[in-house]
C-alpha positions in Angstrom: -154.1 39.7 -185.0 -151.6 38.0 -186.6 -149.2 40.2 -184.9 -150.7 40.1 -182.2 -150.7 36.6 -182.3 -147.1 36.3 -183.5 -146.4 39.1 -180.8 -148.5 36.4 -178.3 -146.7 33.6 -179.5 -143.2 35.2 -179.4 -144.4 36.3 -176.0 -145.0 32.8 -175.2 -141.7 31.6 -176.8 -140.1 34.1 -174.6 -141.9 32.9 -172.0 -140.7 29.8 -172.6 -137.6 30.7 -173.2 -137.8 32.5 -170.2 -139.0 29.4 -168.4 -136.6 27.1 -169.4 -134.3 29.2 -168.9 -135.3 29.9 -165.2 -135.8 25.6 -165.3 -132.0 25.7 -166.7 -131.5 28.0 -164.0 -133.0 26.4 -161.4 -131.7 23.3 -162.7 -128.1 24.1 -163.2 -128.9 25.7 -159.4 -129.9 22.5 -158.5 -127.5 20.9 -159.9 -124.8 23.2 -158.2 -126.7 22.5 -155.2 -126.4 19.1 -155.6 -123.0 19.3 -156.6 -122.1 21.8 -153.6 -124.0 19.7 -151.2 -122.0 16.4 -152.7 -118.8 18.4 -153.2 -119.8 19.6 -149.3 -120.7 16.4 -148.1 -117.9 14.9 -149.6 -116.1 17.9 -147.8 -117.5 17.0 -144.7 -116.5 13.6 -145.4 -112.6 14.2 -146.3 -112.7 16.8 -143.3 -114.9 14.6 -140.9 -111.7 11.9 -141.9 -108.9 14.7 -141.7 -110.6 15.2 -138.6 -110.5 11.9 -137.6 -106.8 11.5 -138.7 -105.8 14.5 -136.8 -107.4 13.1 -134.0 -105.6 9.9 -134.2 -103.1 12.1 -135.3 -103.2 13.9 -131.7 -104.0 10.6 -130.4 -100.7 9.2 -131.4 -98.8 12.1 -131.2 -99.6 12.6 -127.3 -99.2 9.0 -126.6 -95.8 9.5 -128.1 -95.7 12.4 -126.2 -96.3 11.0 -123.2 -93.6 8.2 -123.9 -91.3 10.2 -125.0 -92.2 12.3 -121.8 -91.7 9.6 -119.8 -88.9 8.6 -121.5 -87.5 11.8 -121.0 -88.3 11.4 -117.2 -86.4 8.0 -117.0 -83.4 9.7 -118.7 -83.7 12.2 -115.9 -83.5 9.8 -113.4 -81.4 8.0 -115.3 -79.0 11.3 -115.6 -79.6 12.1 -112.0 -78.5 8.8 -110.9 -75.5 9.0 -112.5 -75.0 12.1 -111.4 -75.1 11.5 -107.5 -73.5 8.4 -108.6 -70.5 10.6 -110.1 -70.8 12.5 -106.9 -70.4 9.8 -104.5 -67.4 8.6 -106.9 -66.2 11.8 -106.9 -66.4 12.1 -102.8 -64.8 8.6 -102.8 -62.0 9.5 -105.0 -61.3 12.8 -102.7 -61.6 10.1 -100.0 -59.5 7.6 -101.8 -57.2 10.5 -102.8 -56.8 11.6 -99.0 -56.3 8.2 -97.7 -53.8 7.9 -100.4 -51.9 10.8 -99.6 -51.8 9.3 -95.9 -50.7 6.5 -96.6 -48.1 7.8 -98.5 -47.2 9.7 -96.2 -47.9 7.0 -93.3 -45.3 4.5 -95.9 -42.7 7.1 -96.2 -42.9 7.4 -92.3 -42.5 3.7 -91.9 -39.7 3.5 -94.2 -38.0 6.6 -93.2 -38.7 4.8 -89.2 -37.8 1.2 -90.3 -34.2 2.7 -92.4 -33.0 4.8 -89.3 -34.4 2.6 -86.2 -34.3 -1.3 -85.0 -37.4 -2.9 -85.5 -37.3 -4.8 -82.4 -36.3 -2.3 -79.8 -37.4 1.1 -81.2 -33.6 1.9 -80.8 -31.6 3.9 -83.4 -30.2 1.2 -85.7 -26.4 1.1 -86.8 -27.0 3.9 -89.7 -28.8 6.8 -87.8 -26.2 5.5 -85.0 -23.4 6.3 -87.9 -25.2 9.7 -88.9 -25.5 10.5 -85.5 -21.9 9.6 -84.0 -20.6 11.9 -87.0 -22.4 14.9 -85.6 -21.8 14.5 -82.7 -18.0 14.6 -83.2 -18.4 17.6 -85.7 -20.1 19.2 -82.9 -17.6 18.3 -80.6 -14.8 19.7 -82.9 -16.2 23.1 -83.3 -17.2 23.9 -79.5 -13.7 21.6 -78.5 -15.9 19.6 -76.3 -15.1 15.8 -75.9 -17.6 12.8 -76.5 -17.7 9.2 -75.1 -19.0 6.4 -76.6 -19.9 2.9 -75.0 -19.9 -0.4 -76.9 -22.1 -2.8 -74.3 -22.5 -6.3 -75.6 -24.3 -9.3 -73.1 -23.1 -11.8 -71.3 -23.5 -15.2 -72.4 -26.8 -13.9 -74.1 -26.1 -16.5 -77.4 -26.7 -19.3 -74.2 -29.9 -17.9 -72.5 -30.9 -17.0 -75.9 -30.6 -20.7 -76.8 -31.8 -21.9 -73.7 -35.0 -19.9 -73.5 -36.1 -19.1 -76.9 -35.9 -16.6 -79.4 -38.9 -15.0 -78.4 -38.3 -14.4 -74.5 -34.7 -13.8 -76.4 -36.7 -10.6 -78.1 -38.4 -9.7 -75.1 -35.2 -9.9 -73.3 -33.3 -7.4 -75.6 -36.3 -4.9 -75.5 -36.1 -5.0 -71.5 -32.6 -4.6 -71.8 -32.9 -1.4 -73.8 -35.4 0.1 -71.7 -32.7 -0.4 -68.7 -29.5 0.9 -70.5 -32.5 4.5 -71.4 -32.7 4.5 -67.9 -29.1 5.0 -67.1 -28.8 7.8 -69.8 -29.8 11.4 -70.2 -32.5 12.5 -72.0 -29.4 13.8 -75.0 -27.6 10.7 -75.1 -28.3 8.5 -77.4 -28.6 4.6 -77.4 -28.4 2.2 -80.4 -29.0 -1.2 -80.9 -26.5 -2.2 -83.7 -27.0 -5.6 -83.8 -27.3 -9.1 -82.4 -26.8 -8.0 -78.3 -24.5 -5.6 -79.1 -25.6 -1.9 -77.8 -23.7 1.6 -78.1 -23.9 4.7 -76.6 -22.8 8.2 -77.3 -22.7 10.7 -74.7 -21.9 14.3 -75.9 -20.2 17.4 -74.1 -18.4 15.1 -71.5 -16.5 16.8 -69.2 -14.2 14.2 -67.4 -13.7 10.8 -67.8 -15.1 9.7 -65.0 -18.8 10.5 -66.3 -18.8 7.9 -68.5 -17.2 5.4 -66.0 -20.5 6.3 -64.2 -22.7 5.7 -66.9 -20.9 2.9 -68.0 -21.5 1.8 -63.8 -24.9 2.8 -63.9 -26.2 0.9 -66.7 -24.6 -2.7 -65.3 -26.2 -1.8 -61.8 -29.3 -1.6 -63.8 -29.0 -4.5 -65.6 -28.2 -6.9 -62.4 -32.0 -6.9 -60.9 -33.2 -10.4 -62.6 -35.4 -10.4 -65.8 -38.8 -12.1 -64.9 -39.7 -13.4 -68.0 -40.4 -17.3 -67.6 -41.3 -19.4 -64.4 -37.2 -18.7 -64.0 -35.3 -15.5 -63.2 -32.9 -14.5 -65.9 -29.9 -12.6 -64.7 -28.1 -10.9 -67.4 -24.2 -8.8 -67.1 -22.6 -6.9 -69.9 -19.3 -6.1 -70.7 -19.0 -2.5 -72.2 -15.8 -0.7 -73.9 -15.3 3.2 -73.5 -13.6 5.3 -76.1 -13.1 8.8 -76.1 -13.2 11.9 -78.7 -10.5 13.2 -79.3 -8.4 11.5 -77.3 -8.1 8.1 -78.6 -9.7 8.6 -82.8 -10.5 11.1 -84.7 -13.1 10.0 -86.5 -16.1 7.7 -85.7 -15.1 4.2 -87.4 -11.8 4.8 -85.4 -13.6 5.5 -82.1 -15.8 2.8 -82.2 -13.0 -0.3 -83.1 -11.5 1.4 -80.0 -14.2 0.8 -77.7 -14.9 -2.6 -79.7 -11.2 -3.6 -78.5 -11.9 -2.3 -74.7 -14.9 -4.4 -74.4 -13.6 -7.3 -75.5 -10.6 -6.8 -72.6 -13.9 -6.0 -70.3 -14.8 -10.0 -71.5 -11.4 -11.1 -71.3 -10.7 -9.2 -67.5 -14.3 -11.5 -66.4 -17.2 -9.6 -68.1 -19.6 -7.7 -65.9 -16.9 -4.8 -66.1 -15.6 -2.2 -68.3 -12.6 -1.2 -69.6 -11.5 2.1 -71.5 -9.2 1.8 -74.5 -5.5 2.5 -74.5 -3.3 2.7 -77.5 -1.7 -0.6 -75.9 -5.4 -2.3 -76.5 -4.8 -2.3 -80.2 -1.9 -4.2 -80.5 -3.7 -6.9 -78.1 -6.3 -6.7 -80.4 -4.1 -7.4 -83.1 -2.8 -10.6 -80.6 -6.1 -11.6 -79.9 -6.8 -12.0 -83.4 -3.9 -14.1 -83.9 -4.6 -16.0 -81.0 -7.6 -17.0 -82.1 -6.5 -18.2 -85.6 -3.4 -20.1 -83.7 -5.9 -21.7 -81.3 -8.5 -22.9 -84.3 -5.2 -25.2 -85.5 -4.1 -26.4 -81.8 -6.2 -28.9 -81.6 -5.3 -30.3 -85.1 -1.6 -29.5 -83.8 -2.0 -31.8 -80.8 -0.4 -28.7 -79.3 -3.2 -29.1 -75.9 -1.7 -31.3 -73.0 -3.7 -31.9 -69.2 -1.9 -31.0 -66.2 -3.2 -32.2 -62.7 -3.7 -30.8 -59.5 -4.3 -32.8 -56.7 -7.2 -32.6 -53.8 -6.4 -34.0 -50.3 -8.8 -34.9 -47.8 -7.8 -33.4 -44.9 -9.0 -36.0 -41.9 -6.9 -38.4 -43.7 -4.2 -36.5 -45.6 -4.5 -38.5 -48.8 -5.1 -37.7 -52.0 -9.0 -38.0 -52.5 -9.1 -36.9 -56.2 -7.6 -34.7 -59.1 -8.4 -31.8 -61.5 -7.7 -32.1 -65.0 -6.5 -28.7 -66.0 -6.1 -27.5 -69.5 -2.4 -26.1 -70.8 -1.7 -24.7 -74.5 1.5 -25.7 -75.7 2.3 -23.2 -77.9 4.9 -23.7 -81.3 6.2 -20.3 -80.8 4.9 -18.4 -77.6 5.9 -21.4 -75.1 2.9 -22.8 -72.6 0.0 -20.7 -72.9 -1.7 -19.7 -68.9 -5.4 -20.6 -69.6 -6.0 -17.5 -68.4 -5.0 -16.0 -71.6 -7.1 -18.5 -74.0 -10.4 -20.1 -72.1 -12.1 -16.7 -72.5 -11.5 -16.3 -76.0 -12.7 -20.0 -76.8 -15.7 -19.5 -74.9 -16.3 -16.4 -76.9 -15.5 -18.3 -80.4 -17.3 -21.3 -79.6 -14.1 -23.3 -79.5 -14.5 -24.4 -76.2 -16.7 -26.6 -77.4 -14.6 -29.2 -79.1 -11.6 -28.2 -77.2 -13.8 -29.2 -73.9 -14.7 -32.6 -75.9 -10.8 -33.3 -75.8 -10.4 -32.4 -72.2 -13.2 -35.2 -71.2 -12.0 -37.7 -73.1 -8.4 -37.1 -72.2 -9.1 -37.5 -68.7 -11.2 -40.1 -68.7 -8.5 -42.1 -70.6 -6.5 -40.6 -67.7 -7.9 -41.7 -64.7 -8.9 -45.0 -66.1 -5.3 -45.9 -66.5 -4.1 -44.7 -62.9 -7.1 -46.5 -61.4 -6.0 -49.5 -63.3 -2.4 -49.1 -61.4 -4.1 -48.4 -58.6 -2.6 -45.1 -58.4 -5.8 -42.7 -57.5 -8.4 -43.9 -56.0 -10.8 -40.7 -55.8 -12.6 -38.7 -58.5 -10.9 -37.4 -61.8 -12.7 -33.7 -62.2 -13.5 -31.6 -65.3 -14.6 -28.3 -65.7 -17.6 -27.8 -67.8 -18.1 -23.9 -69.4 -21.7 -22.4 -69.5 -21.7 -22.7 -73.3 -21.2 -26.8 -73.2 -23.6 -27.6 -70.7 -25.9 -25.7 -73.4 -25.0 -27.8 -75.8 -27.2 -31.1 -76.5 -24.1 -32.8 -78.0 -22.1 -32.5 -74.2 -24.2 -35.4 -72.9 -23.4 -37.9 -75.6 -19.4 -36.7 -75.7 -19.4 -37.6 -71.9 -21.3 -40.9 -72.2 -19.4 -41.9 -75.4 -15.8 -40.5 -73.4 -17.0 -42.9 -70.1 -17.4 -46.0 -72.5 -14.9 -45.7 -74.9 -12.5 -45.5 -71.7 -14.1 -47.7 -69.6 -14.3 -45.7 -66.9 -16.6 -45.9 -64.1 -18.9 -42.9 -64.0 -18.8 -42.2 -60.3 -15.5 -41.6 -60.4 -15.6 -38.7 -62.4 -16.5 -35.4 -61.3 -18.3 -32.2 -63.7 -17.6 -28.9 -62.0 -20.0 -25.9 -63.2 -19.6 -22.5 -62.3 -22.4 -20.8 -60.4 -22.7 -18.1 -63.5 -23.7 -21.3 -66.0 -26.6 -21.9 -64.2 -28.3 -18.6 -63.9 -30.8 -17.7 -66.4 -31.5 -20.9 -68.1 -32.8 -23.3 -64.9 -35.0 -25.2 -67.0 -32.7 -26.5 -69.4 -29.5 -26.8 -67.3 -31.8 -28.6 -65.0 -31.9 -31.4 -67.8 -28.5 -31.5 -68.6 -27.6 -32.0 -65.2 -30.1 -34.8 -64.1 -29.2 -36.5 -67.3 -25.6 -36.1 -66.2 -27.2 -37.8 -62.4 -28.4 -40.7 -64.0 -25.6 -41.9 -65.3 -23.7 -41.9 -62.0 -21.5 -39.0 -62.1 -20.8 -36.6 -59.3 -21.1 -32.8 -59.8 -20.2 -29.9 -57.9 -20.5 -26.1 -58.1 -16.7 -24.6 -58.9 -16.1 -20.9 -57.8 -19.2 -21.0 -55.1 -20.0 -17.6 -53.5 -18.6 -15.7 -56.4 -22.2 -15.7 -58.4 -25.7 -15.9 -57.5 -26.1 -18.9 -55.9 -29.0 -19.5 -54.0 -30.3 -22.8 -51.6 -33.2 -23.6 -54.1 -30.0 -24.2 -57.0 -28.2 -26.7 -54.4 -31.8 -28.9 -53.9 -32.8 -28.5 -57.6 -29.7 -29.4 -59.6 -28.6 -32.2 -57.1 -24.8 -31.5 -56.3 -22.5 -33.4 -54.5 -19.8 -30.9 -53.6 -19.4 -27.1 -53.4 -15.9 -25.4 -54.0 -15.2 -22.6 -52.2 -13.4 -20.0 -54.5 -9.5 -19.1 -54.2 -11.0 -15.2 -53.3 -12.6 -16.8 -49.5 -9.0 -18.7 -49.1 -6.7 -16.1 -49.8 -6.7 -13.7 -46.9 -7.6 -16.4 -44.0 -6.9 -16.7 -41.0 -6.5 -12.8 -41.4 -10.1 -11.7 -42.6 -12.6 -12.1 -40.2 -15.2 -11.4 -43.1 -13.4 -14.7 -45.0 -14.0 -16.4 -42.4 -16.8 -16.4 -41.8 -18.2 -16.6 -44.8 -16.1 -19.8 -45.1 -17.8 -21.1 -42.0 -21.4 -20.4 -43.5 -20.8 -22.1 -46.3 -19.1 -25.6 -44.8 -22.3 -25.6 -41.9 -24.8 -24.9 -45.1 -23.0 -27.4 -47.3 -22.9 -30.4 -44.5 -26.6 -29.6 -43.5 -27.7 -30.4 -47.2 -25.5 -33.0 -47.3 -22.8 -32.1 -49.4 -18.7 -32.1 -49.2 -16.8 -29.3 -49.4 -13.3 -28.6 -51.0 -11.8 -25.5 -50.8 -9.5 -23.9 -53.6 -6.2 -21.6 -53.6 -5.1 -23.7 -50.2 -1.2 -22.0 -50.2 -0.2 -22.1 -46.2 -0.1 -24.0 -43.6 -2.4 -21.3 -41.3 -5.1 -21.2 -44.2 -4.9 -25.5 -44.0 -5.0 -25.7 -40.5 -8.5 -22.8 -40.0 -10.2 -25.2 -42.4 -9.8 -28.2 -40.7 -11.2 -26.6 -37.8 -14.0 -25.4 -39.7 -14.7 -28.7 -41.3 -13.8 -28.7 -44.9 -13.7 -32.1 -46.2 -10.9 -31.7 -48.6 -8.6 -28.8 -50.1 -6.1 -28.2 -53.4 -3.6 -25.5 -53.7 0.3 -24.8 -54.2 0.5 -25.9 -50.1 -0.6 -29.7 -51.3 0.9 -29.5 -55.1 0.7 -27.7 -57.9 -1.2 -28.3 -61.4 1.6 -31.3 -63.0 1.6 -33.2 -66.6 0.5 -36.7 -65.8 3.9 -38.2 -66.1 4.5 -36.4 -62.8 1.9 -36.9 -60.9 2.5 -38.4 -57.5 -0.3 -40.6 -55.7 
């Protein structure tokens, strides 16, 4: 029993045992239950919050995303803005680049055109004239061919210049180029070298008489009248020819040889030409001692006035006098003023040398109308260039009170060639000249290019029929009656009429019966210094 209690009871202890060990069990079990589910919660928790931190995570990384995406955009735009930006800088630099290279080469054009040609006229200037005169006589050397060249210079073109301004002066040169091309052949070349100087070369000549015709031609062209203001301008030139090889070698020779013929064109009347001659040089030479001997004869006192007198023929007195200018040279003797006037025109000189003349005869004629020994008009010949000049007007007032003499009894003569192309302004000179009281009269008439409307506008009181008209009367029927025109056209305006170069009896006696009002030559006296002058 006791066993079996003791077997019982350690039946029951093992049942105990085994019961709190299944309660141990069960408890630890629940325990690790409670400590999974804890450590699971817990799990859940930290993964419920990882989960939540990823999400924010996610969150925050595709808004980042999505900035930087857009950012990335911008930076696209950005880079493809630039880009066509760079593109368009790049066109504009190839642009840039082209334009560049055109202007460049547009420049180099302009300089190359602007070095080798005249601005003004389009003409070859004096260099490519140089590069091309050289060629040409190379050229000329090797094929034993001869060339011309032409030196043409204008005119009195410094006076209409003056007169008309520098800009109708321009005008006026371009015009004249454009009539000198017209002359030429298309292988010739023209030049302006300066100033109104032109030149011409003219290659493979064959005679000398082509370039006399060209030389012809191109003043023919030149006579029609330039219309450039309310007033024709008519315009001459005086042109020197030299030759290859005949008279240089070389082209600096060739052209001082045709500059020393054109100046003997000037000195023979201008509006011709002349071709050089070996004898030119050494006048050329003279000339330019002439002109340095004539610069010191007025501070010399070398100058002395001769007078010629002019009768009136109904009466047969002496109606008047011309003062006439003679150079009383130290070492050559008396000068002709044939052989001076020219060059002092050219020079300017004339100027204060004609300043001397009017008061020299106005001292003059004051003194023999004092004595009673002329009782007429003193005249004086005025040159284109000083009735350009404002300073002439004041030299004849100041000469006409300084001498006391009255102003209707002196006399300006004017050439017909002083009053073409600058009407306006010799208009002014002359009515200025009007109202002081002083007659004036056309010297040389129907040599130029006189016209009725001159006689009414400029308000003359005499014509002078040129020596030319005179000289082969009562022979020439064409003289004579061109002599006859003129007195009938002169009386029917009004004015008197003298006629120059009067040397016989026959030519005195036809213009009485024709009219004329008074006459001067070697038949009534011949030019005298004053202290011989008979009244």
């Amino acid at each position: 029993m006791t066993e079996n209690i003791v077997q019982v009871g350690t039946q029951h202890v093992s049942d105990v045992q085994d019961i709190n060990k299944n309660l141990v069990e069960k408890t630890l079990r629940m325990r690790c239950l409670a400590y999974l589910s804890q450590v699971k919660s817990q799990l859940l928790i930290e993964t419920i919050h990882d989960m939540n931190n990823s999400r924010q995570e996610l969150a925050d990384l595709s808004t980042s995303l999505t900035k930087r995406t857009k950012q990335a955009e911008e930076q696209r735009r950005v880079i493809e803005r630039e880009m066509r930006k760079l593109e368009e800088q790049n066109k504009a630099l190839e642009v840039d680049r082209d334009l560049l290279e055109l202007k460049v080469d547009e420049r180099t054009e302009a300089f190359e055109k602007l070095a080798h040609y005249d601005a003004l006229t389009n003409l070859p200037n004096r260099f490519l004239f140089n590069d091309r005169s050289k060629h040409a006589l190379a050229r000329a050397g090797r094929e034993n061919s001869q060339v011309g060249l032409l030196l043409i210079d204008l005119d009195r073109f410094k006076n209409i210049n003056d007169a008309v301004g520098h800009p109708v002066g321009d005008e006026l040169l371009r015009q004249v180029g454009q009539r000198i091309l017209q002359s030429l052949r298309t292988e010739d070349t023209l030049a302006r070298l300066g100033g109104d100087e032109f030149a011409v070369i003219l290659e493979n000549i064959e005679h000398d008489e082509l370039t006399a015709h060209v030389a012809h031609k191109i003043q023919q062209n030149l006579l029609p009248p330039f219309e450039l203001t309310q007033d024709s301008i008519y315009l001459t030139a005086s042109i020197g020819i030299s030759l290859y090889p005949g008279d240089a070698g070389d082209p600096v020779t060739l052209l001082k040889n045709a500059d020393t013929a054109m100046y003997r064109a000037k000195a023979e009347g201008k509006n011709t030409f002349h071709f050089y001659t070996r004898e030119l040089t050494a006048s050329a030479n003279s000339r330019f001692s002439l002109e340095n001997q004539l610069r010191l004869a007025l501070k010399r006192d070398e100058f002395e006035l001769f007078y010629q007198p002019q009768f009136d023929l109904n009466s047969g007195r002496i109606s008047g006098a011309e003062a006439l200018i003679r150079w009383n040279h130290s070492e050559r003797g008396r000068v002709s003023p044939a052989d001076f006037i020219w060059l002092a025109e050219e020079t300017g000189l004339i100027i204060p040398i004609g300043a001397w003349v009017i008061n020299s005869a106005c001292r003059q004629a004051k003194t023999w109308f004092d004595e009673g020994r002329l009782k007429g008009r003193i005249s004086v010949n005025l040159s284109a260039l000083q009735i350009m000049q404002e300073e002439t007007y004041s030299v004849v007032r100041l000469a006409l009170e300084e001498s006391d003499l009255p102003p209707d009894r002196l006399e300006l003569e004017i050439t017909e060639s002083a009053l073409i192309g600058q009407l306006e302004q010799v208009s002014q000179v002359l009515d200025a000249f009007k109202s002081l009281g002083i007659a004036l009269a056309i010297d040389d008439f129907g040599t130029g290019y006189s016209s009725l409307a001159y006689l009414k506008r400029f308000h003359i009181d005499r014509l002078k029929i040129d020596r030319s008209f005179v000289r082969d009367i009562p022979g020439d029927p064409n003289d004579m009656a061109i002599i006859r025109a003129i007195i009938a056209m002169g009386h029917t305006l009004g004015l008197s009429i003298v006629a120059e170069g009067v040397e016989t009896e026959a030519q005195a006696n036809f213009l009485t019966g024709v009219g004329c009002n008074d006459v001067q030559g070697y038949f009534y006296g011949k030019p005298v210094p004053c202290d011989q002058f008979q009244t």
